[in-house]
py3Dmol code that shows the C-alpha trace and the ligand (Angstrom):
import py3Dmol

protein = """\
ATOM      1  CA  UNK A   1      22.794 -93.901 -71.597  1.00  0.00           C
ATOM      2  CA  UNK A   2      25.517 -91.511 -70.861  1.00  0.00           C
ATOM      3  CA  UNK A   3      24.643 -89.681 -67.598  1.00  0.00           C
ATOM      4  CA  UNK A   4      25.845 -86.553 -65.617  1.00  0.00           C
ATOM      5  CA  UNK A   5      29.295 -88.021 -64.518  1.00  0.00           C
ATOM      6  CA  UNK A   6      29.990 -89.362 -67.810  1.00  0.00           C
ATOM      7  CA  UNK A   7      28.862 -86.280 -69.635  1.00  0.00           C
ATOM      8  CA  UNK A   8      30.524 -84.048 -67.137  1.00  0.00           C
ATOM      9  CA  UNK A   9      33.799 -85.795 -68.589  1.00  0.00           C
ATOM     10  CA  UNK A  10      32.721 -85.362 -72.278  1.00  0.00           C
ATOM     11  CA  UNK A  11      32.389 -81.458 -71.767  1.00  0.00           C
ATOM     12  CA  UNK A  12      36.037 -80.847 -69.825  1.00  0.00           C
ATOM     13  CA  UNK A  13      37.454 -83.290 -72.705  1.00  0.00           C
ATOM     14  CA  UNK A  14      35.580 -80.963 -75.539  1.00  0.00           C
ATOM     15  CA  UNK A  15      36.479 -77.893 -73.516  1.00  0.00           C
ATOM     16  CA  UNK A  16      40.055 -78.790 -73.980  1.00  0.00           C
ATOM     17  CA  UNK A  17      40.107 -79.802 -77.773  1.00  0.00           C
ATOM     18  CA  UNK A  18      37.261 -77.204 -79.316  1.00  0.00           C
ATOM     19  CA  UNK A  19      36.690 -74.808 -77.141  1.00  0.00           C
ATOM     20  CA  UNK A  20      37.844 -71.259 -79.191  1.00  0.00           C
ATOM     21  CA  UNK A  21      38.385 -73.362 -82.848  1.00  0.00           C
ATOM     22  CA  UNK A  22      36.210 -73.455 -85.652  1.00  0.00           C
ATOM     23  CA  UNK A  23      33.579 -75.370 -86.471  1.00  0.00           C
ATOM     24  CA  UNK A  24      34.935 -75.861 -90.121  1.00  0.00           C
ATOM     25  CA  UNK A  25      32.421 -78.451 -91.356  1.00  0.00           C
ATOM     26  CA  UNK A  26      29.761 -80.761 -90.598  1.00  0.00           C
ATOM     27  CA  UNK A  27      28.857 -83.857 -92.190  1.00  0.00           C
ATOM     28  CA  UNK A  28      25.894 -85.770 -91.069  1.00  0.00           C
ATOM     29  CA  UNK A  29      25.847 -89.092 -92.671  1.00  0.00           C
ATOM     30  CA  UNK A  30      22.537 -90.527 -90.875  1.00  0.00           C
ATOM     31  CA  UNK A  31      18.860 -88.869 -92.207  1.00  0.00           C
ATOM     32  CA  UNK A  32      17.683 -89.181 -88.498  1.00  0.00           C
ATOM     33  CA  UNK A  33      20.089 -87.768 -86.868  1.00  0.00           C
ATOM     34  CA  UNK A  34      19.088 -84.245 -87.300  1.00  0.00           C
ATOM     35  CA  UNK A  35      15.314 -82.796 -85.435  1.00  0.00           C
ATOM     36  CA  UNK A  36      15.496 -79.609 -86.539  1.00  0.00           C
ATOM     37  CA  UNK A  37      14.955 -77.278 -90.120  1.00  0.00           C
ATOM     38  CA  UNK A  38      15.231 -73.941 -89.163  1.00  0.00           C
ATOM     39  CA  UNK A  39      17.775 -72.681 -88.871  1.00  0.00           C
ATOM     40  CA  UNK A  40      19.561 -74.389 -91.574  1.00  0.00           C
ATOM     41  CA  UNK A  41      22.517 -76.500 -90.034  1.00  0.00           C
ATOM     42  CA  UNK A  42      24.936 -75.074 -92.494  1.00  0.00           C
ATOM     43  CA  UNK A  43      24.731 -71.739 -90.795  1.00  0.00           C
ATOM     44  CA  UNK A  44      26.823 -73.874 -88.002  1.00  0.00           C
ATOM     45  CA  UNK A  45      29.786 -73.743 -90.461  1.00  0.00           C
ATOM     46  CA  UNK A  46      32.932 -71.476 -89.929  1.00  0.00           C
ATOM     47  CA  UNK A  47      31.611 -70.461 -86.229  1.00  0.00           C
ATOM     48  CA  UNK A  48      33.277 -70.357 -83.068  1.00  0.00           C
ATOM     49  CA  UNK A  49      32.508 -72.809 -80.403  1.00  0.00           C
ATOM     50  CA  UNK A  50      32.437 -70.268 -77.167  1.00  0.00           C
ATOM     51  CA  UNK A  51      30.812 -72.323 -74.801  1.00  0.00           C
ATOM     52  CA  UNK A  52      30.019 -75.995 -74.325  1.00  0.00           C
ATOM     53  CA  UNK A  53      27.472 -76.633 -71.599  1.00  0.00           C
ATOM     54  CA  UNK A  54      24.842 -79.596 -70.372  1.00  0.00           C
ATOM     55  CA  UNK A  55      21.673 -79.826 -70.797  1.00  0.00           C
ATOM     56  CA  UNK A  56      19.696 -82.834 -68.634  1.00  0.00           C
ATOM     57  CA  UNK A  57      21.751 -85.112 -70.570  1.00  0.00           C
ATOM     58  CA  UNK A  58      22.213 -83.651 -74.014  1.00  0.00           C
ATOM     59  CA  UNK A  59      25.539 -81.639 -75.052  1.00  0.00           C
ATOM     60  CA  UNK A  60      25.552 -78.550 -76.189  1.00  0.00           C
ATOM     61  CA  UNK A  61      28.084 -76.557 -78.475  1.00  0.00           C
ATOM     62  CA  UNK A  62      27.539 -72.989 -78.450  1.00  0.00           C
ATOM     63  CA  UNK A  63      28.451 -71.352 -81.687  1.00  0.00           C
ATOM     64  CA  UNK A  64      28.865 -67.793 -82.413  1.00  0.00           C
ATOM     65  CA  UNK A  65      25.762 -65.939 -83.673  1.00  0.00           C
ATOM     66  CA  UNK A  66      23.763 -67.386 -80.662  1.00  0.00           C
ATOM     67  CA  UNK A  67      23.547 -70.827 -82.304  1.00  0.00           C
ATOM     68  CA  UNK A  68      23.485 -74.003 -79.995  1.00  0.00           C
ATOM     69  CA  UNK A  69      24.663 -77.367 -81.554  1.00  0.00           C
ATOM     70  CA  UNK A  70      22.685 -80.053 -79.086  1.00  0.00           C
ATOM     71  CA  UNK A  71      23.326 -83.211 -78.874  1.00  0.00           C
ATOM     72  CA  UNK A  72      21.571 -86.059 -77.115  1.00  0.00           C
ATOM     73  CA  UNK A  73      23.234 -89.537 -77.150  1.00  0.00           C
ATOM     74  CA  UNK A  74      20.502 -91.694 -76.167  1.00  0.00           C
ATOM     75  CA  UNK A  75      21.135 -95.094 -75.106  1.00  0.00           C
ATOM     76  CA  UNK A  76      24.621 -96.296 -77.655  1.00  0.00           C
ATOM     77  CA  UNK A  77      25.509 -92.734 -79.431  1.00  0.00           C
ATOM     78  CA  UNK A  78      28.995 -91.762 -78.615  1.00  0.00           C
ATOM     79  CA  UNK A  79      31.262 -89.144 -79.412  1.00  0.00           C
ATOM     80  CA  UNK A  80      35.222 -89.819 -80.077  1.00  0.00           C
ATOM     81  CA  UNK A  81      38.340 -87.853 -81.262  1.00  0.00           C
ATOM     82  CA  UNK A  82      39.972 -88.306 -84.660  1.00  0.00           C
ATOM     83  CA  UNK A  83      42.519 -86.799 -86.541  1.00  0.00           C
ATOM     84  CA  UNK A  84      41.203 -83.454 -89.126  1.00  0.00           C
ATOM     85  CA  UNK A  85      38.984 -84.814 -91.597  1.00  0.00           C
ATOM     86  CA  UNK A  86      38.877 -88.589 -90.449  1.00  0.00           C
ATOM     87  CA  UNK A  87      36.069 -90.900 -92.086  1.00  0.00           C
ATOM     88  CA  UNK A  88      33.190 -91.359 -90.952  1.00  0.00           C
ATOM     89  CA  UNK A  89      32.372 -95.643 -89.998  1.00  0.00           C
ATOM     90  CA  UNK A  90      29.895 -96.716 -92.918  1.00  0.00           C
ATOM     91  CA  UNK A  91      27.378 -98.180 -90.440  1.00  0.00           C
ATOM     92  CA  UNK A  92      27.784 -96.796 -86.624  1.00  0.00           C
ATOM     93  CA  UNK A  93      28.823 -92.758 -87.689  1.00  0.00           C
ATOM     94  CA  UNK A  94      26.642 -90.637 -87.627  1.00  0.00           C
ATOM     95  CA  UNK A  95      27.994 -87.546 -87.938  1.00  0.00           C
ATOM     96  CA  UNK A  96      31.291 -85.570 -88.117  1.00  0.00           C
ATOM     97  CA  UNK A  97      31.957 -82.171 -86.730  1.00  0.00           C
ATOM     98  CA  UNK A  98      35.556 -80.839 -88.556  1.00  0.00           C
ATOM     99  CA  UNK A  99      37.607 -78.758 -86.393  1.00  0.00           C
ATOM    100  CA  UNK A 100      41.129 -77.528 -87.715  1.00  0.00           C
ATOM    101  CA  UNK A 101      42.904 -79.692 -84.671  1.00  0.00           C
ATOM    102  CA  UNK A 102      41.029 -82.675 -85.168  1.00  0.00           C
ATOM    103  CA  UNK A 103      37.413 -84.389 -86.251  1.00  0.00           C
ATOM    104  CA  UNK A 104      34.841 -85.219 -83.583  1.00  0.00           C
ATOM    105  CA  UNK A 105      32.834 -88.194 -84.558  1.00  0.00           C
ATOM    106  CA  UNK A 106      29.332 -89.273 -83.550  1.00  0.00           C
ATOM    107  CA  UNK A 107      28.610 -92.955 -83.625  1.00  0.00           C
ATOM    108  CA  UNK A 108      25.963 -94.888 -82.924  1.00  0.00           C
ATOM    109  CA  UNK A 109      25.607 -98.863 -81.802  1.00  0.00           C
ATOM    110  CA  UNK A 110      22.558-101.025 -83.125  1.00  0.00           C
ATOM    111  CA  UNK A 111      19.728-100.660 -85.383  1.00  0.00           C
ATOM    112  CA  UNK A 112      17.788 -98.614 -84.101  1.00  0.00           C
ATOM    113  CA  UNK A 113      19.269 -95.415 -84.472  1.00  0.00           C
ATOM    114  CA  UNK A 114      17.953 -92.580 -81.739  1.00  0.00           C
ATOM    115  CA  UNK A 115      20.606 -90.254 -81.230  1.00  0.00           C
ATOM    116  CA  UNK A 116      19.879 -86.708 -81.905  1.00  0.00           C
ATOM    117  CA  UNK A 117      21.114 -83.292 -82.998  1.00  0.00           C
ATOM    118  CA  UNK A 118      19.008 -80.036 -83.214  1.00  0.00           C
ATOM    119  CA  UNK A 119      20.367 -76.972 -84.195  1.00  0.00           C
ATOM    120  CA  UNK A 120      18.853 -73.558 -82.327  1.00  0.00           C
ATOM    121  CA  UNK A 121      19.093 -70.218 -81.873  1.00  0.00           C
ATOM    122  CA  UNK A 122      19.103 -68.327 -78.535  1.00  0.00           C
ATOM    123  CA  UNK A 123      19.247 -69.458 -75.209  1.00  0.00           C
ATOM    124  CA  UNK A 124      15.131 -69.364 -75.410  1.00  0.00           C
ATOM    125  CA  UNK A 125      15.458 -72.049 -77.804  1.00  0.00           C
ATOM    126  CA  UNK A 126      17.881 -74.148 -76.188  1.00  0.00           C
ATOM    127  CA  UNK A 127      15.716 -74.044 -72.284  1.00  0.00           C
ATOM    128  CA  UNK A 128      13.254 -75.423 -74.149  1.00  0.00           C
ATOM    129  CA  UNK A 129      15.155 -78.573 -74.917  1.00  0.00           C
ATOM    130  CA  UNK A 130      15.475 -78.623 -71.029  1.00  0.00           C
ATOM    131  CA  UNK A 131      13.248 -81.201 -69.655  1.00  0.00           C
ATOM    132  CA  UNK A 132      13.757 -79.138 -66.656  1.00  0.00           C
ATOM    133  CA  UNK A 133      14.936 -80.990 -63.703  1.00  0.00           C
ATOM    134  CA  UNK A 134      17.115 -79.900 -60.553  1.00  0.00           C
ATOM    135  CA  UNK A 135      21.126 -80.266 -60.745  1.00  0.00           C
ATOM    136  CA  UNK A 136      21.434 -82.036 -58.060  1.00  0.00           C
ATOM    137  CA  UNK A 137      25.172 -80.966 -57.684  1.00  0.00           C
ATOM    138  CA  UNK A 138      24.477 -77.472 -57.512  1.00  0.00           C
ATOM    139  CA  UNK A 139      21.245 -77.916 -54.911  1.00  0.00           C
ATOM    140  CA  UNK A 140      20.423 -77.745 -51.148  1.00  0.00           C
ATOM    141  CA  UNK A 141      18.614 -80.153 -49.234  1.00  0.00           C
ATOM    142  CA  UNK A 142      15.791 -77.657 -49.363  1.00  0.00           C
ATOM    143  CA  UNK A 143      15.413 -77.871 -52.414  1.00  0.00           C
ATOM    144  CA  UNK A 144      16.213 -81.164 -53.493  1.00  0.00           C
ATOM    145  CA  UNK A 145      13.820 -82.422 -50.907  1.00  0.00           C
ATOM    146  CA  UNK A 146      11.206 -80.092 -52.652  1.00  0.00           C
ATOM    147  CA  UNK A 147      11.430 -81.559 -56.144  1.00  0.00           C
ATOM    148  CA  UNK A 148      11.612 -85.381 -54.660  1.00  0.00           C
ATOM    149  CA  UNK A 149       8.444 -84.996 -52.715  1.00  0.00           C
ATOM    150  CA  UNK A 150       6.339 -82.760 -55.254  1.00  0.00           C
ATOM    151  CA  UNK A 151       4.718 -86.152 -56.427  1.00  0.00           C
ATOM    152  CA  UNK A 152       4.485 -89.847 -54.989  1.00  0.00           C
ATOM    153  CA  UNK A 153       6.275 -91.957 -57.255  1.00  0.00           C
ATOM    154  CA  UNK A 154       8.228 -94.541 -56.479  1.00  0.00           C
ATOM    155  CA  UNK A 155      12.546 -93.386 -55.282  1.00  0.00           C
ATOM    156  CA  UNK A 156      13.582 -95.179 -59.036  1.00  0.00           C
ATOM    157  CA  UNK A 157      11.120 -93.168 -61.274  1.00  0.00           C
ATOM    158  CA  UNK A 158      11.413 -89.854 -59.058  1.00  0.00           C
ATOM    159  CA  UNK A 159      15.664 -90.072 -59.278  1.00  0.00           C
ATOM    160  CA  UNK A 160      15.229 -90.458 -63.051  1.00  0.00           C
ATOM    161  CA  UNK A 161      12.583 -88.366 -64.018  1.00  0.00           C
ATOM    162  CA  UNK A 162      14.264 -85.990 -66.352  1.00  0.00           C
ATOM    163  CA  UNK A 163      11.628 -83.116 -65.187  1.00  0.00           C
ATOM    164  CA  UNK A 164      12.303 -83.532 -61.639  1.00  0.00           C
ATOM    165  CA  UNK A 165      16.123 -83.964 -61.644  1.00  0.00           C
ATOM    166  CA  UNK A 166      18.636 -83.713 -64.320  1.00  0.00           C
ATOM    167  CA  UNK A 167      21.309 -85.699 -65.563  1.00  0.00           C
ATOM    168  CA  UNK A 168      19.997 -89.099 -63.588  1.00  0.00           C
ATOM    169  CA  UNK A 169      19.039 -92.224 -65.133  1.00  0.00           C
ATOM    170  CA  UNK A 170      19.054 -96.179 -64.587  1.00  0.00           C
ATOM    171  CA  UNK A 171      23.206 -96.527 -63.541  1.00  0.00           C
ATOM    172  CA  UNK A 172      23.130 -93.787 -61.337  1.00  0.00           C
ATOM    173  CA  UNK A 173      20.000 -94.164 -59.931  1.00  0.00           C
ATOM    174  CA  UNK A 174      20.510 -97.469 -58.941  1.00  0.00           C
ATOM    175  CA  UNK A 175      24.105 -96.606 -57.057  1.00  0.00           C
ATOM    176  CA  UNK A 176      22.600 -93.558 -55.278  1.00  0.00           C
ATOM    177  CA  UNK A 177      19.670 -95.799 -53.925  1.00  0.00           C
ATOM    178  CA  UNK A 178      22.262 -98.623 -52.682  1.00  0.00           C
ATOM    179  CA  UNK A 179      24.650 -95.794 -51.284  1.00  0.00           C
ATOM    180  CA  UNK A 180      21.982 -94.155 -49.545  1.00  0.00           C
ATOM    181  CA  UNK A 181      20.194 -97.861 -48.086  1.00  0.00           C
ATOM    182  CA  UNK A 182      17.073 -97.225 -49.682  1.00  0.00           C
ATOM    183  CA  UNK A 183      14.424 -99.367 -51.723  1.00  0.00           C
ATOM    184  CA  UNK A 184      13.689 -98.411 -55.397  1.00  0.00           C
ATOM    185  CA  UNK A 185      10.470 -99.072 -54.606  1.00  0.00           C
ATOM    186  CA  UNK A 186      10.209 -96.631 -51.247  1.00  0.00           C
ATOM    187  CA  UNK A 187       7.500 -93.772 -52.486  1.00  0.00           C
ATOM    188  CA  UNK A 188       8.983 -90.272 -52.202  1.00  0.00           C
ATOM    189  CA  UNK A 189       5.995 -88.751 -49.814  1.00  0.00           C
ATOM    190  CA  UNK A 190       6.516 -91.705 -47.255  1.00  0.00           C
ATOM    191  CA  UNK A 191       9.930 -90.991 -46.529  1.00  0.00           C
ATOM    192  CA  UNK A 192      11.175 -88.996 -43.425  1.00  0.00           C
ATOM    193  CA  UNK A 193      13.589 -86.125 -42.776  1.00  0.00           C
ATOM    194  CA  UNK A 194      16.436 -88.626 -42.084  1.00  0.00           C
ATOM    195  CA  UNK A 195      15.768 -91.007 -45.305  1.00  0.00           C
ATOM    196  CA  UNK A 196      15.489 -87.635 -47.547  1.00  0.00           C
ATOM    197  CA  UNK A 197      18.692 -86.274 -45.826  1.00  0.00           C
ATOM    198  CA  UNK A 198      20.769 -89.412 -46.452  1.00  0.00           C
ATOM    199  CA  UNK A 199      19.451 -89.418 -50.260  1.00  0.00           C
ATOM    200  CA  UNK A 200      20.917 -86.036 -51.001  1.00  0.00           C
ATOM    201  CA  UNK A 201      23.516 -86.802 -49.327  1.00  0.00           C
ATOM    202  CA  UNK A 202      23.866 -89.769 -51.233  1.00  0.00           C
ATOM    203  CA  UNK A 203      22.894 -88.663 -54.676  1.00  0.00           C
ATOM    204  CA  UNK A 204      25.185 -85.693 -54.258  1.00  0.00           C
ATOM    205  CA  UNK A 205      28.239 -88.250 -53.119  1.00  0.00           C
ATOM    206  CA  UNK A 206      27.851 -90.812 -55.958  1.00  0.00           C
ATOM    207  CA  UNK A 207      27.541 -88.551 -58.661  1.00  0.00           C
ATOM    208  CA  UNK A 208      30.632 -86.722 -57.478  1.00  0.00           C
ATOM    209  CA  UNK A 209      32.618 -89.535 -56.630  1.00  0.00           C
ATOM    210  CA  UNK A 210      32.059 -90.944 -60.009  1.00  0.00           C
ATOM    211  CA  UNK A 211      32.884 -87.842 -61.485  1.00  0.00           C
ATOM    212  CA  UNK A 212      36.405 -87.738 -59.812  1.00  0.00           C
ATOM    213  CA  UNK A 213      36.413 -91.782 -61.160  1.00  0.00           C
ATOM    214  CA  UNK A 214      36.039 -91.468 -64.571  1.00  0.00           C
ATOM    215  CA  UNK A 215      38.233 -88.238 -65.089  1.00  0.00           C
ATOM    216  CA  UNK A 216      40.989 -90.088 -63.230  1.00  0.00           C
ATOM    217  CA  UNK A 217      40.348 -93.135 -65.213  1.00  0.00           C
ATOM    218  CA  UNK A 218      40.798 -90.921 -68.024  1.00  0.00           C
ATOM    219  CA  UNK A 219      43.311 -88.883 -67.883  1.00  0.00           C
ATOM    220  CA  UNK A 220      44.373 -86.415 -70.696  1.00  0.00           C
ATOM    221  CA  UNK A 221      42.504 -88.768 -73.354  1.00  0.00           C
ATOM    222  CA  UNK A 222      39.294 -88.360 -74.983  1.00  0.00           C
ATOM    223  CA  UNK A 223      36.885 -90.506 -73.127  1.00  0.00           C
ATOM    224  CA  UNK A 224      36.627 -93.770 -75.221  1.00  0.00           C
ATOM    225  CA  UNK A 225      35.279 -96.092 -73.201  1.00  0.00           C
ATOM    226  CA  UNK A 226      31.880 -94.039 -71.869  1.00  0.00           C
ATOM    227  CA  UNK A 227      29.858 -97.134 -70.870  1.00  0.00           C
ATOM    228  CA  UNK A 228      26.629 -97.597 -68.533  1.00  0.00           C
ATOM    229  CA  UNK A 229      28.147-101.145 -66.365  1.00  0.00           C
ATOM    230  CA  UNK A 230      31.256-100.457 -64.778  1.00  0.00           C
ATOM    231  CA  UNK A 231      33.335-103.091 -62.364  1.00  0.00           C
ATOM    232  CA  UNK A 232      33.493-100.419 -59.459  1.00  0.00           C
ATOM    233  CA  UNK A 233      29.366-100.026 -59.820  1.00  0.00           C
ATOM    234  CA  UNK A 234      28.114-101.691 -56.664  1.00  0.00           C
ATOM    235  CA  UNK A 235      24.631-102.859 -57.807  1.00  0.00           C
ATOM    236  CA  UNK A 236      23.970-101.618 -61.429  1.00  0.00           C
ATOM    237  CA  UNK A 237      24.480-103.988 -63.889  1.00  0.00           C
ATOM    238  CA  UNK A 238      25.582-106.762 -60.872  1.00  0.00           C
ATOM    239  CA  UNK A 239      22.792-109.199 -60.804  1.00  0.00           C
ATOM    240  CA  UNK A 240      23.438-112.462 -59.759  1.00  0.00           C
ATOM    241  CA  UNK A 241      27.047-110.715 -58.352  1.00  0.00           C
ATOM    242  CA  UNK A 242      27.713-110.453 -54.405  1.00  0.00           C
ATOM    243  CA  UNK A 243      27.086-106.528 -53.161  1.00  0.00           C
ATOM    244  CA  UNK A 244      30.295-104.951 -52.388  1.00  0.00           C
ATOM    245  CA  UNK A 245      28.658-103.895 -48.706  1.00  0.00           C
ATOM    246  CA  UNK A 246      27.478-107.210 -46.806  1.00  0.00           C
ATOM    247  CA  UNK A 247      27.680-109.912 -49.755  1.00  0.00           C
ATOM    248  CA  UNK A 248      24.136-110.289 -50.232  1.00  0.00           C
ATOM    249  CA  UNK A 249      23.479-111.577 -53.712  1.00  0.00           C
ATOM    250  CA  UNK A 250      22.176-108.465 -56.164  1.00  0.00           C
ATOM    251  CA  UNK A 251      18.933-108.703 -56.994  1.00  0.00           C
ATOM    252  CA  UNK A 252      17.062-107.276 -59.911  1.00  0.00           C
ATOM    253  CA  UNK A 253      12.955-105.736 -60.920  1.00  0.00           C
ATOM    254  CA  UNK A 254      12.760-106.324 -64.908  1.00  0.00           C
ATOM    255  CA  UNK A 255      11.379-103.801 -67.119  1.00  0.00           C
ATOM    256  CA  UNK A 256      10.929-103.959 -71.239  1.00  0.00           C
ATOM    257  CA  UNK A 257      14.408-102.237 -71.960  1.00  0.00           C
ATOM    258  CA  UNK A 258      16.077-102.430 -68.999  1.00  0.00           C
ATOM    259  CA  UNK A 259      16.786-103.284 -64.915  1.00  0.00           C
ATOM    260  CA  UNK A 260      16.977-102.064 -61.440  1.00  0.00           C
ATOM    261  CA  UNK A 261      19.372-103.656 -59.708  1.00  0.00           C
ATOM    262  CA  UNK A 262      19.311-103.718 -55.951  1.00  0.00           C
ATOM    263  CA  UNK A 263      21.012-105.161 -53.090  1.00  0.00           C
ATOM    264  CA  UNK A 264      17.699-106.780 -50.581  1.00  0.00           C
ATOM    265  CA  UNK A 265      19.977-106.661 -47.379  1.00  0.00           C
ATOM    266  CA  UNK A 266      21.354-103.028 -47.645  1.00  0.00           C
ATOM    267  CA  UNK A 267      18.287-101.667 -49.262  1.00  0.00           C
ATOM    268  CA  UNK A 268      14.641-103.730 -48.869  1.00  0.00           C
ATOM    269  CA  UNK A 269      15.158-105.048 -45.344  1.00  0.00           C
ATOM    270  CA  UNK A 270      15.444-108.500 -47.181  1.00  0.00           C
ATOM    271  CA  UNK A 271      12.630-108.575 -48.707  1.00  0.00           C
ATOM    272  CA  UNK A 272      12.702-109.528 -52.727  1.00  0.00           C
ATOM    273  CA  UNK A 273      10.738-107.054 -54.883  1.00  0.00           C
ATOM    274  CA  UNK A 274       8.489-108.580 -57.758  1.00  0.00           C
ATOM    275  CA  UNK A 275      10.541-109.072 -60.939  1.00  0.00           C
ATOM    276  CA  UNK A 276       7.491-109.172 -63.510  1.00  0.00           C
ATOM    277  CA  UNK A 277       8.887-112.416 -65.929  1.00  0.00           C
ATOM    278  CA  UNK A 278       9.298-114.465 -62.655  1.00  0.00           C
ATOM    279  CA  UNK A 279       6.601-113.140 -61.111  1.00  0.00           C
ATOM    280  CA  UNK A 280       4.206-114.824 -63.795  1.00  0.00           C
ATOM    281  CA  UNK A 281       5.406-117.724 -63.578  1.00  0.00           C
ATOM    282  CA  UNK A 282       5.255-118.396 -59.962  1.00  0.00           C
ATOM    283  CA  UNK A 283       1.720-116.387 -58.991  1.00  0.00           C
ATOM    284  CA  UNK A 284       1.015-117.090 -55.485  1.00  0.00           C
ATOM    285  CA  UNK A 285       4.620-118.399 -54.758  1.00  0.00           C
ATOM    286  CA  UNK A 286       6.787-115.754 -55.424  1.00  0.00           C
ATOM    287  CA  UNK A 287       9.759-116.280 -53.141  1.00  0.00           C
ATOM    288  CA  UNK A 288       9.846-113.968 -50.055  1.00  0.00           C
ATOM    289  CA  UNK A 289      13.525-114.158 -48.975  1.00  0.00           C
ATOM    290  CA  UNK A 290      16.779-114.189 -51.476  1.00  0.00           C
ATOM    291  CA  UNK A 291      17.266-117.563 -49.708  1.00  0.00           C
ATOM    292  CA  UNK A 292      13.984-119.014 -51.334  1.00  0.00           C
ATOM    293  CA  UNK A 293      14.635-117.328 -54.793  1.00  0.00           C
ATOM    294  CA  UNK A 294      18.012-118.728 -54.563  1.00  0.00           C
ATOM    295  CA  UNK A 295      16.190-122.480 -54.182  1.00  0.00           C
ATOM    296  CA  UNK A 296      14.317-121.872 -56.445  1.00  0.00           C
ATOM    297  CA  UNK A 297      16.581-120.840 -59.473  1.00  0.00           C
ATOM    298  CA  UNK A 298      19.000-123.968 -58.411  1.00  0.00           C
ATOM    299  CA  UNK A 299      15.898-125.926 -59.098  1.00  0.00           C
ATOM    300  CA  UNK A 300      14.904-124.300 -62.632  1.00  0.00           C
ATOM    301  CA  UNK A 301      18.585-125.019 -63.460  1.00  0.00           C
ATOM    302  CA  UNK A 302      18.424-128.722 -62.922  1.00  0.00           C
TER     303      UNK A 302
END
"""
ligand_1 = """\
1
ZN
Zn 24.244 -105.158 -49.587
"""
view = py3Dmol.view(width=600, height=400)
view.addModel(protein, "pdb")
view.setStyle({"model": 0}, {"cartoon": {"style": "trace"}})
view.addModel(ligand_1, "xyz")
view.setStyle({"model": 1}, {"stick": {}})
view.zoomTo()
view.show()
């Protein structure tokens, strides 16, 4: 899912193509794309885009007339550039959004199709499809420390809990925990000044390092290539790969729909968290050291 760095590089990339045009048309080919009735989206047509802001990790368009275009990308929605009134792809588009300098297209990977746009009127309107949580970017350590330690949950949940912080979720989480040398698993009202400290720190590093990453990566183009597993990530997505740090072989807890990936030398004093499918299987043996799990997958392989 595309989070606050890779959003960040959507808006300055919007900013510079329909920021001041038209909205001259919209065509929504998908019926569940669209959330919202009232008001009708055709009220959308021939205004002004005036500002273009985030939202946790939706986009929003404001139009003239107080209207707010918002659009959340979910896990595979994307958003590219095209020439004025380009077609929209029979199965991935979702919708198009005509501008008189070009066509920005929504498309959508897979089957299951979860992308979303609502329509609104009034900044009211749009808070309230603001799950609420703290930029990050734009807090103290006060603050931020706050917000982390207003509930026990484990470091992964808290960092991408929409409500607590904005913008966060499984890529970025995962780097910020690595960065900062701390276990996913760590529970937010155990940690001390010093771990706290180095996790703002941290969080507020990656993000903006990544931020400086992609829009250098990017250039003057639309952002094509807006993708959750990047080469330069040190730990998300790298299971089974060496950490960047100290070498230590990226380890992994498994969840329905996804993975947090973790390195056990930088961030679990060694120790291997429980990964649920192997976990199952071995009961009472689960390995304790990446050495043992390492045995024990050579031996599954033969
Ligand atoms: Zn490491």
């Amino acid at each position: 899912m595309p989070e606050l760095p890779d959003i960040t590089i959507y808006l300055e990339a919007l900013e510079e193509r329909i920021l001041n045009q038209p909205l001259q048309h919209i065509r929504i080919s998908s019926p569940f794309l669209l959330r919202t009735a009232v008001p009708p989206i055709g009220v959308a047509q021939q205004k002004r885009v005036v500002k273009i802001r985030r939202v946790g990790k939706r986009i929003a368009l404001g139009l003239e007339a107080e209207l707010w275009l918002v659009l959340h990308l979910m896990i595979t929605g994307r958003l590219h550039w095209r020439e004025p009134g380009a077609k929209l792809a029979r199965k991935l588009g979702l919708a198009a959004f005509d501008f008189p300098n070009g066509t920005l297209l929504l498309t959508e990977a897979g089957t299951k199709k979860r992308a979303s746009l609502h329509l609104v009127e009034g900044e009211e309107a749009l808070s309230r499809l603001d799950p609420g949580g703290l930029e990050v970017l734009d807090a103290a350590l006060e603050a931020f420390a706050t917000v982390l330690t207003s509930r026990n949950h484990t470091l992964k949940r808290a960092l991408t809990d929409p409500a607590l912080f904005s913008g966060i979720g499984n890529s970025y989480s995962d780097e910020i925990l690595h960065h900062a040398h701390l276990s996913p698993v760590a529970l937010t009202q155990k940690l001390n000044p010093e771990q706290i400290g180095r996790l703002y720190e941290s969080a507020q590093g990656v993000l903006r390092e990544w931020i400086v990453r992609l829009r250098d990566e990017n250039g003057a183009a639309f952002p094509e290539n807006v993708t959750a597993f990047r080469r330069e990530m040190a730990v998300h997505g790298r299971f089974g790969q060496s950490c960047p740090v100290c070498g230590s072989i990226v380890q992994r807890i498994r969840y329905a729909e996804n993975e947090t990936n973790y390195c056990p030398t930088c961030q679990t004093g060694g120790r291997l968290l429980a990964d649920r499918s192997l976990s199952l299987l071995l009961k009472k043996d689960w390995p304790k050291t990446p050495e043992a799990l390492e045995q024990f997958r050579a031996v599954r392989r033969r």
